[in-house]
C-alpha positions in Angstrom: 10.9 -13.6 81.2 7.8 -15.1 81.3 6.1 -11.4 80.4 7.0 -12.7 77.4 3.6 -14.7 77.4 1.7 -11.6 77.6 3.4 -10.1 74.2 2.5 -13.5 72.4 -1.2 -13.5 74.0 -1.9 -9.6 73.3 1.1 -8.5 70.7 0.8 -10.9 68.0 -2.9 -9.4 67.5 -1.8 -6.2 66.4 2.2 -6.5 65.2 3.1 -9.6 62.8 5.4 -11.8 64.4 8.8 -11.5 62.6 8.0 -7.9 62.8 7.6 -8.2 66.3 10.3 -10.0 67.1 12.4 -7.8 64.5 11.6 -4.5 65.9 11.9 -5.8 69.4 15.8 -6.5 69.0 16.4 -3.3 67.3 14.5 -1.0 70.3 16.6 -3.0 72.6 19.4 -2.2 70.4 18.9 1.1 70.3 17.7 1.2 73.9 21.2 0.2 74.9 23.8 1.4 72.7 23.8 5.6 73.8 25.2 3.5 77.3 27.9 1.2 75.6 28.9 2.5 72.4 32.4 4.2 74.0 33.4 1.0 75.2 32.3 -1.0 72.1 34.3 1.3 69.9 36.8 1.4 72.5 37.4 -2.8 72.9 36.2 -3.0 69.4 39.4 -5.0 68.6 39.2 -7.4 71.4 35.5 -7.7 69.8 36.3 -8.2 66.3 37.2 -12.2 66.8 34.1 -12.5 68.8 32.0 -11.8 65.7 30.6 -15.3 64.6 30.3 -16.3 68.6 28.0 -12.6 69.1 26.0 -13.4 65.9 25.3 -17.1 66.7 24.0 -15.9 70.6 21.8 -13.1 68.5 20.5 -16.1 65.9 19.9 -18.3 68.8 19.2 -16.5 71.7 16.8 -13.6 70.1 16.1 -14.5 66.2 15.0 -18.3 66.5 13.9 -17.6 70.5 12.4 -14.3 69.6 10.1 -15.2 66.4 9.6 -18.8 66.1 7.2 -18.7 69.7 5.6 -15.6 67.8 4.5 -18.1 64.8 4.0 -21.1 66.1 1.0 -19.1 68.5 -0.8 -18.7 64.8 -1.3 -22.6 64.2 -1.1 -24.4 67.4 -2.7 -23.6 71.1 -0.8 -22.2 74.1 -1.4 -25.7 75.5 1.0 -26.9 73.0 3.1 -24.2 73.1 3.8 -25.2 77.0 4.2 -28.6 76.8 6.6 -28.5 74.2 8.5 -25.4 75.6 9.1 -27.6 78.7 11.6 -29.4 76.5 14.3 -26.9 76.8 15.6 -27.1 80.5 15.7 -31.8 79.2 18.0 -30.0 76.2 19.8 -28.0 78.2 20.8 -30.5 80.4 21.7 -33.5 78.0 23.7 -30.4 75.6 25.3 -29.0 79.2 26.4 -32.9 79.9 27.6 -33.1 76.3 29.4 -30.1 75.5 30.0 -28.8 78.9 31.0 -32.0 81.1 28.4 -30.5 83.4 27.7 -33.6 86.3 23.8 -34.5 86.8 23.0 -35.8 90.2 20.2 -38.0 90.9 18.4 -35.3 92.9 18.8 -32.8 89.8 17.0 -35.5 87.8 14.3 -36.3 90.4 13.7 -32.4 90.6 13.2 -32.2 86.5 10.5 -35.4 87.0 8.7 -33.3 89.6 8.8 -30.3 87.7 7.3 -32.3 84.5 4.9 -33.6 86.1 3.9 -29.8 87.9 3.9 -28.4 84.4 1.8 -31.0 82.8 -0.8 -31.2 85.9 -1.2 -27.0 84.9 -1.3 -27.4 81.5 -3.6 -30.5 81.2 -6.1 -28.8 83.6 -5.8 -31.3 85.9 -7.0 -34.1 83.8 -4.8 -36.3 82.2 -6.9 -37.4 79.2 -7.1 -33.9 77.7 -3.0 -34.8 77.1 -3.7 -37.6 75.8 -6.3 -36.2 73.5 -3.9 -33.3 72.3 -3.7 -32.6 68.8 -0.2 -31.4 67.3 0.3 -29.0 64.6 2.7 -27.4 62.0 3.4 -24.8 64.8 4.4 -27.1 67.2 7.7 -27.4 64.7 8.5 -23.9 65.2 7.9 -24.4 69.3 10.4 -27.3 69.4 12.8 -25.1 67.5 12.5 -22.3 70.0 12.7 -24.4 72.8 16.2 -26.2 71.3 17.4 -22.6 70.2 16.8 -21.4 73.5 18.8 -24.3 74.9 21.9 -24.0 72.7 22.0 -20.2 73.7 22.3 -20.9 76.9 24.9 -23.3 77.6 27.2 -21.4 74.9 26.1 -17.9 76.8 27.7 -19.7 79.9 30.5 -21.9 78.0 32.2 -19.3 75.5 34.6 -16.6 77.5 34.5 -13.1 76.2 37.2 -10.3 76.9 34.1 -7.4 77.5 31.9 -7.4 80.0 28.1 -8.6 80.0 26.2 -5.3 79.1 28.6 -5.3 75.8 28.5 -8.5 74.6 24.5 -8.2 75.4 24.3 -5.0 73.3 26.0 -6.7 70.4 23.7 -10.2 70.8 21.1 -7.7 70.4 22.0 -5.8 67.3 23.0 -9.5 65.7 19.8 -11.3 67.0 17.7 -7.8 64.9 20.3 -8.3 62.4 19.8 -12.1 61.7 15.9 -11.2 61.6 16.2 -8.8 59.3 16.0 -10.7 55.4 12.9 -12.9 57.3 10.9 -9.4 58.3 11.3 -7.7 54.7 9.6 -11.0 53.2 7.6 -10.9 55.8 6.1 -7.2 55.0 6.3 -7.9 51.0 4.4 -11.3 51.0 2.7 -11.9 54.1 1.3 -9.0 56.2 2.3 -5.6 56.8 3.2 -3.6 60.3 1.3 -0.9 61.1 3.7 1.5 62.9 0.5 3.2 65.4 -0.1 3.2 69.1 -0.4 -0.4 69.7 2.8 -1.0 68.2 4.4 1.0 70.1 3.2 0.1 73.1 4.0 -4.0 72.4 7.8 -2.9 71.1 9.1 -1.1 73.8 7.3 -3.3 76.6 8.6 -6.5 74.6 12.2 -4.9 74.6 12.0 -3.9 78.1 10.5 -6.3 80.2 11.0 -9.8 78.6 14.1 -8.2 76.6 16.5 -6.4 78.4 15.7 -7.2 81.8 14.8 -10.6 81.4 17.8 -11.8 79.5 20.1 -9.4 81.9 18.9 -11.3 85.3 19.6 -14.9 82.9 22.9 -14.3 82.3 23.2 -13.3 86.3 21.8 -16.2 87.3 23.4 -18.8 85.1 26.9 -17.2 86.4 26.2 -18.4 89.4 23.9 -21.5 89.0 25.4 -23.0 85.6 23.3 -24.1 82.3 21.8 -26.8 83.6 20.4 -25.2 87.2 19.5 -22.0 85.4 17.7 -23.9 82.8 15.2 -25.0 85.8 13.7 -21.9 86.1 12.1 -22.2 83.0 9.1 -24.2 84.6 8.2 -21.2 86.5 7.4 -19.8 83.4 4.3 -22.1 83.3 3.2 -21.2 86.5 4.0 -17.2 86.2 2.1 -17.7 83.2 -1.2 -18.7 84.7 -0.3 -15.9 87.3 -0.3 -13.7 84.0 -3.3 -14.7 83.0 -5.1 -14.1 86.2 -4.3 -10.5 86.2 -4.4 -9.2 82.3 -6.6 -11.7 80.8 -9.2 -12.5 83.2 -8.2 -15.9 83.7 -9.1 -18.0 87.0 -6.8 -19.8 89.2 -8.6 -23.1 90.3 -7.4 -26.0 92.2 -5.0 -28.0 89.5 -2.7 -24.4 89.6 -2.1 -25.0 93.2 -1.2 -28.4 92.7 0.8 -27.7 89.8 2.3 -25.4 91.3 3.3 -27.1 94.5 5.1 -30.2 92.2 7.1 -27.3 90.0 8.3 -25.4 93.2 8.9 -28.8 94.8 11.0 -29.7 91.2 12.9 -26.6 91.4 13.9 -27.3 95.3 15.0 -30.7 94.2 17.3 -29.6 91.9 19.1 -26.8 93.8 19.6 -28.8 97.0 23.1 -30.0 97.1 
């Protein structure tokens, strides 16, 4: 999932970002649906009722969670960006506790702590006062959005019970979460910037729909079948670190010291909260 970083750092440049996320649904779409389409049309009555719960998943899930990330990395920083996408596990568990009835234990709550602090010790550099002296912008909006879309798609991913197994219900969310994009990305081409459908296009699509798209959101679901909302949720604070790994290897970023530390308190977070 956190691949994802590395279509927002190197995408956005060449693919507008509702087109990107808009055309990054659809592939996956399309990727998917020569595999599923018998049994779709098959349990299409069992699906029918499932409609508004498929298309809510698709506006949550991939239209806010796909484009809103893609925006906000026009008007505020990727130090922004990570603090406020470290939000989303603290929804996910007070929504999980609300709507699901989900139980938080003390070490679950001393494991988010850690993991805070882990993620703010990598994203601060190691020096507390460049936090403080943080500005905020406009697309820090659109990052808080993503981070509470991406928290109601998951505890109602886990919490609603479909009749069709996961690869269905994913190949719907899909076509939805393209479909809900859809009015956004023709006003998008009209008013604001056009795509150019070359190479690098291409290239950014299919590795957005693969890697951070199919893949990622198939190994989600797996997890949080096992793990529940709130546990999955955790996981999320890798993304900071996987990030910096990320960076390392496509950008030419260095590792220094406050990464190993971070690091340490996030992996130390993450133990926390899985130890029974």
């Amino acid at each position: 999932m956190a691949s994802n970083l590395i279509v927002a750092r190197g995408g956005t440049e060449f693919v507008p970002p509702i087109s990107l996320a808009f055309w990054r649904w659809t592939t996956t779409f399309l990727i998917l649906i020569p595999f599923f389409y018998k049994p779709i049309i098959k349990n299409f009555k069992k699906i029918k009722p499932e409609f508004y719960k498929l298309f809510f998943l698709g506006l949550t899930g991939c239209g806010i969670c796909g484009a809103f990330p893609f925006i906000a990395g026009q008007t505020t920083t990727l130090t922004n960006m990570g603090i406020i996408y470290t939000s989303s596990p603290v929804f996910i568990i007070l929504l999980s506790s609300f709507i699901l009835k989900e139980i938080i234990n003390s070490k679950q709550i001393l494991g988010l702590i850690i993991c805070i602090i882990g993620v703010f010790i990598i994203i601060c550099k190691g020096d507390y006062l460049k936090l403080v002296n943080t500005q905020f912008t406009v697309g820090d909006i659109w990052m808080l959005g993503a981070a509470l879309g991406w928290a109601l798609y998951s505890i109602y991913l886990l919490n609603w019970k479909f009749k069709f197994n996961f690869f269905i219900r994913f190949t719907l969310i899909s076509f939805f979460g393209s479909l809900s994009l859809l009015p956004f990305y023709l006003l998008e081409e009209i008013f604001v910037r056009q795509t150019y459908f070359d190479f690098n296009f291409m290239f950014w699509i299919i590795f957005a729909a693969i890697l951070p798209g199919v893949i990622s959101f198939s190994l989600y679901a797996r997890v949080q079948k096992y793990l529940g909302a709130s546990l999955t949720g955790f996981t999320l604070y890798l993304y900071t670190l996987y990030g910096a790994i990320y960076g390392l290897i496509f950008f030419g970023e260095e590792l220094k010291s406050f990464h190993y530390f971070g690091a340490f308190f996030v992996l130390m977070g993450v133990y926390f909260a899985k130890k029974k």
